[in-house]
C-alpha positions in Angstrom: 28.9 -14.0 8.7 29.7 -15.8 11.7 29.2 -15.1 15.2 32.3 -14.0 16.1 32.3 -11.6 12.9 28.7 -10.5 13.9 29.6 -9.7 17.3 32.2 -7.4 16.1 29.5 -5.8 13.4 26.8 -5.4 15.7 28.8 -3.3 17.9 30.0 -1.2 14.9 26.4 -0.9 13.9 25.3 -0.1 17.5 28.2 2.7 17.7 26.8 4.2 14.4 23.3 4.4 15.6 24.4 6.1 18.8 26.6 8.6 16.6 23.8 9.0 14.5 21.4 9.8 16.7 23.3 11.9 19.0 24.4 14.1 16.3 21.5 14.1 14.0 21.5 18.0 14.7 24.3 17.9 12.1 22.0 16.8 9.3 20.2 18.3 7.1 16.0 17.5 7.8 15.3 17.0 4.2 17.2 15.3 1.3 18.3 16.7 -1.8 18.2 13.9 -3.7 16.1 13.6 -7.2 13.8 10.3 -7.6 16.0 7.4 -9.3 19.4 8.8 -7.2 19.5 5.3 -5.8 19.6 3.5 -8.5 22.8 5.0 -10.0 24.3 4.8 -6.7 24.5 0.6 -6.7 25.0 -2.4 -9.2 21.8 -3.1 -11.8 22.0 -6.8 -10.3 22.5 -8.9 -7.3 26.2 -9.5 -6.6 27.3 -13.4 -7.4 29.5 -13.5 -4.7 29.0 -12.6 -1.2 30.5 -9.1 -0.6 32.1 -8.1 2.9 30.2 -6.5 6.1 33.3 -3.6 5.0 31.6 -2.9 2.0 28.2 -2.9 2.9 29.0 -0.9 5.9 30.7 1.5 3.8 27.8 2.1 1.4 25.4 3.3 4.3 26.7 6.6 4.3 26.9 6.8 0.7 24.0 5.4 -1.3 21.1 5.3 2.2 21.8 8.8 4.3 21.4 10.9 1.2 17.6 9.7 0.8 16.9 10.3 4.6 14.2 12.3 5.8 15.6 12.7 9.5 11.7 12.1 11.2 14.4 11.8 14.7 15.9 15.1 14.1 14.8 17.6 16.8 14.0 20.3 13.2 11.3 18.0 12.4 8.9 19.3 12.6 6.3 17.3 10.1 3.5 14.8 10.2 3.0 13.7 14.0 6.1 11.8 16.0 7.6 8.3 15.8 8.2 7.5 18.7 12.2 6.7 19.6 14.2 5.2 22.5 17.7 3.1 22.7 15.3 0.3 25.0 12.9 -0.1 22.4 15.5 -0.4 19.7 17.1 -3.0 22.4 13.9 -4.9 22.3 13.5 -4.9 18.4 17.1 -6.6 18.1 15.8 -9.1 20.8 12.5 -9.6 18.4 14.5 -10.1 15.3 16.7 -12.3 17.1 13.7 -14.6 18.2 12.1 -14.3 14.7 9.0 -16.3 16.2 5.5 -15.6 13.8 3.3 -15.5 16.9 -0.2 -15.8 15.0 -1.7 -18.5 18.3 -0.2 -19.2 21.3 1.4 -22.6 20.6 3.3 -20.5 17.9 5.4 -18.9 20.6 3.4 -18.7 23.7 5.4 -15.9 25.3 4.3 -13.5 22.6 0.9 -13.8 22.8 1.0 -14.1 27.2 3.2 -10.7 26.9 0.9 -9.3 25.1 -1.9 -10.0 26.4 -0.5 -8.4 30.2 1.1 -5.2 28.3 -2.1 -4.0 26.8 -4.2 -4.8 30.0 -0.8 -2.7 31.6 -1.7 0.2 29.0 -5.4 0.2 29.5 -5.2 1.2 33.3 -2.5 3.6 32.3 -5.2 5.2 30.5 -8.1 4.3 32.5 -10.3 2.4 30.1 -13.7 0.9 31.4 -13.0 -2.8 32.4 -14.6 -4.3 29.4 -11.7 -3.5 27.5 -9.3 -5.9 30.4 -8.4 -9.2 29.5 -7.4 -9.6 32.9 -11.4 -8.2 34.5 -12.7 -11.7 32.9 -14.7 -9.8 30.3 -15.2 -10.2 26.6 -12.8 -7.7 25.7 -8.9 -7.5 25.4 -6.5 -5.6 23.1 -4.2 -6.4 20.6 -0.9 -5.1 18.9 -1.9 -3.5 15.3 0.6 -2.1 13.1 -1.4 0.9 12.3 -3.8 3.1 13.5 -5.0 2.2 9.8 -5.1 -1.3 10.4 -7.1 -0.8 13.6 -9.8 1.2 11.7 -10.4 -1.6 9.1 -10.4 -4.3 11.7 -13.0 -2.5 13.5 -14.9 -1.4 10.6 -15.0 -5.4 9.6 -15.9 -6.7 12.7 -18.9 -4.1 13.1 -20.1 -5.6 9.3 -20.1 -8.9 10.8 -21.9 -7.8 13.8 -24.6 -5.5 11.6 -25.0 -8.7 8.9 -25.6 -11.5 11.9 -28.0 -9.1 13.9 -29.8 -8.7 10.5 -30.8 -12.1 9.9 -31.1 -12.7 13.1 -34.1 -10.0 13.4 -35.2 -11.1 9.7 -35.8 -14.9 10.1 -39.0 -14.5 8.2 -36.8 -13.1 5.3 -34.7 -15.9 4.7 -33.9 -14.4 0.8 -32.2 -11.5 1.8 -28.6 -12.2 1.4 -25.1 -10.7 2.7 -24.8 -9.2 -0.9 -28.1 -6.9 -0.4 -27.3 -6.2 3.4 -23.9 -5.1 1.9 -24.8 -2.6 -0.4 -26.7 -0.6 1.8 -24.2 -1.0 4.9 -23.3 2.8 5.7 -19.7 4.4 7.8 -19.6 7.6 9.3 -16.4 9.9 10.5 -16.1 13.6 10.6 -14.7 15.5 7.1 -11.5 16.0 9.3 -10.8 12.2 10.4 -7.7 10.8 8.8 -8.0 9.7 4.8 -7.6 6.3 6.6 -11.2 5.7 7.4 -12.4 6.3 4.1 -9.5 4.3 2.7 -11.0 1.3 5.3 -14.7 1.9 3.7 -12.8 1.5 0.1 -11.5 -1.5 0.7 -14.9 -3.2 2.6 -16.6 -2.0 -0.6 -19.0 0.1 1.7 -20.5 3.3 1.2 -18.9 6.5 4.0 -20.1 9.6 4.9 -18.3 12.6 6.1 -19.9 14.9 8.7 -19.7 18.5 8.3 -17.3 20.2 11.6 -18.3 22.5 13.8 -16.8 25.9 14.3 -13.8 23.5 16.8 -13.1 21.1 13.6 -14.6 18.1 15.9 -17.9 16.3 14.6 -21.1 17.7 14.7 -23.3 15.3 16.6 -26.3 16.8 15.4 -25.3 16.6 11.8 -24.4 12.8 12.2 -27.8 12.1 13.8 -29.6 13.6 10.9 -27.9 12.1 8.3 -28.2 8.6 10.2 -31.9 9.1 10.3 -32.2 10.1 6.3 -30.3 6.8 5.0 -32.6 4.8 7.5 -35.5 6.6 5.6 -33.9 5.8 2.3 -33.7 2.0 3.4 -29.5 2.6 4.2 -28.1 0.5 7.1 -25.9 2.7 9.6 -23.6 0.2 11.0 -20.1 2.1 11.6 -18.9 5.4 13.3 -15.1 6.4 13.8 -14.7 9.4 16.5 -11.5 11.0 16.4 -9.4 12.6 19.5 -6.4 14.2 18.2 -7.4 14.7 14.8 -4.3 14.9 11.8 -5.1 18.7 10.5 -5.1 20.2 14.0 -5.5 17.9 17.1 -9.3 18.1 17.3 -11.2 16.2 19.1 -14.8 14.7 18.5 -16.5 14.5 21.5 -18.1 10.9 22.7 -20.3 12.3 25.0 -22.6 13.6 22.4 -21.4 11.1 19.7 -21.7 7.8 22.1 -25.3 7.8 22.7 -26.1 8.1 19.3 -24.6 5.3 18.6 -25.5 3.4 21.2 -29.6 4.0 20.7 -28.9 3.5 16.7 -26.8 -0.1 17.4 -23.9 1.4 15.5 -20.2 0.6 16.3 -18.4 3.4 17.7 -14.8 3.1 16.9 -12.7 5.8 18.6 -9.3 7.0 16.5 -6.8 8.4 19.2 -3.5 7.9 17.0 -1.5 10.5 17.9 -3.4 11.9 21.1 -4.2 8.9 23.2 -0.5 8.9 24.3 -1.2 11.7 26.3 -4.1 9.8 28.5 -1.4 8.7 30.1 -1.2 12.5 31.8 -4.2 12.5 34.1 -4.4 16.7 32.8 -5.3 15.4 29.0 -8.0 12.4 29.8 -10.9 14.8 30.2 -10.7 14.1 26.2 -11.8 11.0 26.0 -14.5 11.9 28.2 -17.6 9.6 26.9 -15.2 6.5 25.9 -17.4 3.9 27.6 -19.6 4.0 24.5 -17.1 3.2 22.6 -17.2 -0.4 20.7 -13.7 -0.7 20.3 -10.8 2.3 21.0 -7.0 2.3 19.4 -4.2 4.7 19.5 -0.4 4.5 18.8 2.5 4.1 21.2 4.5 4.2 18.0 3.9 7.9 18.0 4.4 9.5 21.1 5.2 6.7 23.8 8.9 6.0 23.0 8.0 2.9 21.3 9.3 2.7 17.8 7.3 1.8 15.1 5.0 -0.8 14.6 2.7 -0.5 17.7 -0.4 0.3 17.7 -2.7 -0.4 20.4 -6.2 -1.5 19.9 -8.9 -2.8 22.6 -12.2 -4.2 22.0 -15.0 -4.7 24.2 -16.1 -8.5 22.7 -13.3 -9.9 21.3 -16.0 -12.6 20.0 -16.7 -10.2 17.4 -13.6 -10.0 16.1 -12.6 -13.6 16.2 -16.3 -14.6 14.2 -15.4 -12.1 11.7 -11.6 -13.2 10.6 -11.9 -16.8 11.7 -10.4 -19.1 9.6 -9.5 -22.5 11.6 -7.6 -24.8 9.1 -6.2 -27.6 11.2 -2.2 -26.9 10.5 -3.2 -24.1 12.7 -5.3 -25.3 15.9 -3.8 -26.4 18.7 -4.9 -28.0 22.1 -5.2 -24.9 24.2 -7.2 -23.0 22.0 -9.9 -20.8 23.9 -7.9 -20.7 26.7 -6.0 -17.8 25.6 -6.2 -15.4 22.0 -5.1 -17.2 18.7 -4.3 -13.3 17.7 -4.5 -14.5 13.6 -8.0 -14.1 14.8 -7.8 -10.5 15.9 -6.1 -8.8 13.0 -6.0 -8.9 8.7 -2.1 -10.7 8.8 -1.7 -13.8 10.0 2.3 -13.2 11.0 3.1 -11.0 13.6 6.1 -10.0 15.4 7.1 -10.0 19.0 6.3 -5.9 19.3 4.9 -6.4 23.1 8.8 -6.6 24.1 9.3 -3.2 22.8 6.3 -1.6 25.4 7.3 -4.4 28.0 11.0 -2.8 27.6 10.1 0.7 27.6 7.2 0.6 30.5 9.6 -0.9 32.7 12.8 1.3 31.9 10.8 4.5 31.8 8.4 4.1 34.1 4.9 5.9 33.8 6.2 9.0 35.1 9.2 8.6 32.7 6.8 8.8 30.1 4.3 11.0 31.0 6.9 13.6 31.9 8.4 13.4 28.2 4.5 14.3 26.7 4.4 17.0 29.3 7.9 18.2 28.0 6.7 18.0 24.8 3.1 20.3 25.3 5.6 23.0 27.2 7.6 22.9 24.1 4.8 23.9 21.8 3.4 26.3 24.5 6.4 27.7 24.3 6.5 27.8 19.9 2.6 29.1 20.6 4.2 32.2 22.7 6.6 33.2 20.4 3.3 33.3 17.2 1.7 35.0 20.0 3.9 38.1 20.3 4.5 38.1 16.7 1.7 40.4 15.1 2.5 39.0 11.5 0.9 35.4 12.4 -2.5 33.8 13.1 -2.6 31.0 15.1 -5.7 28.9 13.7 -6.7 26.6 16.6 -5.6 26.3 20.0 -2.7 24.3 21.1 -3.8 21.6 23.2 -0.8 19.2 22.6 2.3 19.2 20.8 1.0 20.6 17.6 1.0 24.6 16.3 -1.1 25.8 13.6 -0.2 28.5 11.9 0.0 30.9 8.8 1.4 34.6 7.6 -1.6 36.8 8.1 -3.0 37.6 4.5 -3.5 35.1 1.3 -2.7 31.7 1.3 -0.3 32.6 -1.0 1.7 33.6 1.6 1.8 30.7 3.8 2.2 28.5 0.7 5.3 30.4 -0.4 6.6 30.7 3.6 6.1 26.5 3.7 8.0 26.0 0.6 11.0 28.0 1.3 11.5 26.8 4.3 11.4 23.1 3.4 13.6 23.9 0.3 16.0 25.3 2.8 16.3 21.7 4.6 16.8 23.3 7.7 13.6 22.4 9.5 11.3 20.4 8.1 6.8 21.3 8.2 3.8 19.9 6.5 0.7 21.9 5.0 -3.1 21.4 5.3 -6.3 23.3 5.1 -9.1 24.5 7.9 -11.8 26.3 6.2 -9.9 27.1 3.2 -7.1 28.4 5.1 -3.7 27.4 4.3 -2.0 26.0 7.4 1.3 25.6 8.3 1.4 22.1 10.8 4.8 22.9 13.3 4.8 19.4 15.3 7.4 18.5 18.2 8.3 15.8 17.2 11.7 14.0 18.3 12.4 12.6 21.5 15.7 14.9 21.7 13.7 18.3 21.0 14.6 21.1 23.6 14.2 24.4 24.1 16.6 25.5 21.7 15.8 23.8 19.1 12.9 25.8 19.1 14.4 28.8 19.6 16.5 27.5 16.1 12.9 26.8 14.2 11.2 29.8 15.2 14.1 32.1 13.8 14.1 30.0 10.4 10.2 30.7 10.0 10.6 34.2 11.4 13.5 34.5 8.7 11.5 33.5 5.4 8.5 35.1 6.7 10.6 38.8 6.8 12.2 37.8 3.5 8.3 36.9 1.6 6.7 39.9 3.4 9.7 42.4 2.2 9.1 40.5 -1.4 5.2 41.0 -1.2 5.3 44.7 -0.2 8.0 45.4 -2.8 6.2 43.1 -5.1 3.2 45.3 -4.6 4.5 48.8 -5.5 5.1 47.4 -8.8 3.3 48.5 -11.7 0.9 45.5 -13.5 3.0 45.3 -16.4 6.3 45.5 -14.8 5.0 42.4 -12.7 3.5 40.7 -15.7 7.2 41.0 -17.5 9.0 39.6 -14.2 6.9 37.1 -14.2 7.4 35.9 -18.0 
């Protein structure tokens, strides 16, 4: 493909993202396809010859849409957001046009300088302490992640490194202890509702993690974490790594750093904070009495990629002594250095890959073309939105909401057995046209009803509310007809 031939494709392909998007109403949420569909859809091998931009073009439609799960659709209504928006879809073709690897600043120094001034432009969007500027002449700074999941390993390495160093540096008259003993009694903490991330980040640091108990609001229960760090001191364990969630993934609760922080702070424990999906919203002056308590906080990340109209990867970390994290990834083989190292981050230092892309263009592009009050009037759209989903459960005496709404997500479930929500989930999903997720609080069976897209409106859901109020009518009329039934009449049905 030459340029001439690519100018004409990528204004076809640009056309067919527009049309997509602005109809995705159209499609259905969920696919119907059965696992291996693709493969009969295309060749067993690589073509020999080149085929035309005509044919491959053609095949989108065909072999790709069928296996889409439309997260953009305003009837999804799963999971949390991905964020969406034409500029940041702009910058991405920018990015892959570039193609720079910017692991240190002679690698491209445009991508780390960027960078470095977007996430010191985010951190007084959301009023973080100083520490965590570049620009204040601290220690700290932040850095582009590609996951919230990322962030929580990187933090969780760094604070081993910390823990290990201040241990022999407290322990000179020990010198046999070694990394391998400090290891094995080297001990994480997060609440029984933080994301299956953080114990995944403990799994792969081969270090022991555990989960506090709730309260009665799903947060963490700072009194339980303070006893149990106090029994694995007894029993000669090391506490060395908290992660405090605001916004967390069952139902948007949030732990709360006032209590948390100074525990960890008298203890000498890193206190990561989680805010993937919620620390959008910190933006809205209204929402940052949540992260009340974050100058504790060791190191704090949450996810424009979610909720900030920047498309995925982006996730935003800060640190309050980048120092920590550079001595514990630092690897400084000489194809790497450069003469202008310590003047500005060598990012391989701050994060597990050593490639990265351009991705501050995307928060560059959208900042700029949004504006803050751009954005933080789309988050507010987007809590009206599920106030106004929370009022329609409200008048509807067959439904329980579980927890409060306090941002764009609605729990909910049929009053009665779990059995009922379960069978209300799966009928609508099998129906394609809206799209939920499950979970559990207290062994309740919860229905998850996110807004999600950026296109969402009003009536859209108007449209999702008379789906769930459908199937709910139809399981209810099922359950009480189901329930006049004689035992071995239902026994027979049910062979």
């Amino acid at each position: 493909m030459d340029s001439d031939e690519f100018a004409v494709a990528g204004r076809q392909m640009i056309d067919y993202v527009i049309h997509y998007l602005e109809n995705i109403r159209d499609r259905r949420v969920f696919p119907t396809v059965k696992p291996g569909y693709l493969r009969e859809l295309i060749p067993k091998d690589a073509p020999e010859k080149g085929e035309t931009w005509e044919a491959v073009f053609g095949d989108i439609e065909r072999v790709i849409m069928p296996g889409i799960t439309h997260w953009h659709s305003p009837r999804f209504n799963a999971f949390f957001p991905t964020a969406n928006s034409y500029p940041a879809i702009l910058a991405d073709i920018l990015s892959d046009a570039i193609g720079c690897i910017g692991f240190t600043w002679a690698a491209s120094p445009s991508c780390t300088e960027l960078e470095v001034v977007m996430m010191d432009w985010l951190a007084k969007l959301l009023k973080l302490p100083a520490e965590f500027l570049a620009c204040e002449g601290g220690k700290g700074g932040g850095v582009i992640q590609g996951t919230a999941s990322e962030a929580t390993v990187v933090g969780c390495l760094a604070a081993k490194s910390r823990k290990i160093k201040a241990i022999k540096e407290e322990d000179k008259e020990h010198p046999e202890i070694t990394e391998r003993d400090i290891l094995s009694k080297l001990m994480c903490y997060a609440s029984d509702q933080a994301h299956s991330s953080v114990e995944r980040a403990a799994l792969l640091g081969a270090l022991n993690i555990r989960l506090i108990k709730s309260n009665e609001d799903f947060s963490m229960d700072p009194k339980l974490l303070e006893e149990a760090i106090q029994k694995d001191k007894a029993d000669g364990l090391i506490p060395f790594y908290v992660v405090a969630t605001l916004g967390s993934t069952p139902c948007c609760a949030f732990d709360s750093l006032v209590d948390i922080g100074p525990i960890c702070q008298r203890e000498k424990v890193w206190l990561h904070v989680d805010a993937a999906y919620a620390g959008s919203a910190f933006i809205c002056p209204e929402f940052r009495h949540y992260m009340e308590g974050i100058e504790y906080a060791d190191s704090f990340n949450f996810n424009p990629h979610k909720w900030m109209l920047v498309n995925f990867d982006c996730s935003a970390m800060w640190i309050k002594d980048s120092a920590e994290l550079v001595e514990a990834f630092n690897v400084d083989p000489l194809y790497l250095r450069h003469d202008k190292q310590g003047l500005v981050p060598d990012y391989r230092h701050w994060q597990i890959p050593l490639g990265r892309r351009f991705r501050s263009l995307k928060l560059w592009f959208v900042l700029r073309m949004y504006g803050v009050e751009g954005i933080q009037g789309h988050i507010r759209q987007q809590v009206a939105l599920a106030k106004e989903f929370e009022q329609l459960l409200k008048d509807d005496n067959r439904f329980e909401i579980v927890v409060p709404v306090r941002m764009g997500l609605v729990c909910l479930r049929l009053k009665g057995s779990n059995e009922l929500s379960e069978k209300l989930l799966k009928r609508i999903n099998e129906s394609g046209k809206i799209y939920v997720t499950p979970s559990k609080l207290r062994e309740k069976y919860i229905i998850r009803f996110c807004v999600c897209a950026t296109r969402t409106n009003s009536e859209d859901i108007k449209y999702s509310w008379k789906v769930i109020s459908d199937f709910a009518k139809e399981i209810l009329e099922e359950n009480k007809h189901d329930a006049k039934k004689p035992v071995a009449q239902l026994a027979t049905a049910e062979e």
